[in-house]
C-alpha positions in Angstrom: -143.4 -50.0 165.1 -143.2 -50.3 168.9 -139.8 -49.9 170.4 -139.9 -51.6 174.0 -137.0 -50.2 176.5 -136.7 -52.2 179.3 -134.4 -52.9 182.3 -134.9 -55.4 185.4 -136.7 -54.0 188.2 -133.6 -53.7 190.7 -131.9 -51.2 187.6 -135.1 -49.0 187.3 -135.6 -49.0 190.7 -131.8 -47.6 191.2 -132.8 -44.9 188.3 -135.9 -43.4 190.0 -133.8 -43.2 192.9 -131.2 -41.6 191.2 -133.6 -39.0 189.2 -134.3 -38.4 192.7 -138.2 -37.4 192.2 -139.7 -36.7 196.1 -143.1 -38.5 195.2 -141.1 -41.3 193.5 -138.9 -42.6 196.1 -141.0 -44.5 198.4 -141.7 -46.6 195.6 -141.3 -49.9 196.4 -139.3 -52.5 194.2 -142.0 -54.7 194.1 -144.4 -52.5 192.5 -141.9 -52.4 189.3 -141.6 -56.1 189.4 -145.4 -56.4 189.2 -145.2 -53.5 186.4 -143.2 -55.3 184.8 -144.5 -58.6 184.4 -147.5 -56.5 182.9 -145.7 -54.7 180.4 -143.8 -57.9 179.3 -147.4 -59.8 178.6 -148.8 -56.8 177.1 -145.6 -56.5 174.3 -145.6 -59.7 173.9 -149.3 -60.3 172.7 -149.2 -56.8 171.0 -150.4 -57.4 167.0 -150.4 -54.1 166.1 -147.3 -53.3 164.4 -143.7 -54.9 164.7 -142.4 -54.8 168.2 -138.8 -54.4 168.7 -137.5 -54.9 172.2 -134.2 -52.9 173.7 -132.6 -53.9 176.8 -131.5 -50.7 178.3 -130.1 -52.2 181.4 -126.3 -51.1 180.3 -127.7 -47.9 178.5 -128.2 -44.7 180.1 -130.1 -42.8 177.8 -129.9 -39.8 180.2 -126.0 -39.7 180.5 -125.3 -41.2 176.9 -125.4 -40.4 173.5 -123.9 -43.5 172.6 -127.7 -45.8 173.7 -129.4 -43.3 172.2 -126.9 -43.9 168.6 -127.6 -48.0 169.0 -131.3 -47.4 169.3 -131.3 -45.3 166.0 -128.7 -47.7 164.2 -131.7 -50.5 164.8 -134.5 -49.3 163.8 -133.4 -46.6 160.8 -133.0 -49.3 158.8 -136.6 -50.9 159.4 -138.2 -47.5 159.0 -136.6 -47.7 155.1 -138.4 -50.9 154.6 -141.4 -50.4 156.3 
């Protein structure tokens, strides 16, 4: 199983900000637009194994437990059948 987080650009863009990494924040948004327009084609042609997409953009897995608790609530149950 593939679990795909993902968030618009704007939101990620405002997270590497916050996590306030030097090399990170000249980043520009439009680099993370690009990124992910990539990641989207990749996960969706990926045949590998079941893919199941979150959007994070109200989670903040670094603040909350609670993301981190719906994430687990999802795909427990499709670990048991798989």
């Amino acid at each position: 199983m593939l679990l795909y987080l993902h968030a618009s650009p704007h939101t990620l863009w405002e997270r590497v900000r916050r996590r306030g990494r030097p090399f990170e924040q000249e980043m520009p948004l439009r680099y993370l637009q690009d990124l992910q327009r990539l990641y989207d084609t990749w996960a969706a042609g990926y045949r590998d194994a079941p893919v199941l997409s979150f959007d994070t953009e109200a989670l903040d897995f670094r603040d909350e437990a609670e993301g981190w608790h719906r994430v687990v609530e999802q795909v427990t149950p499709l670990l048991r059948e798989g």
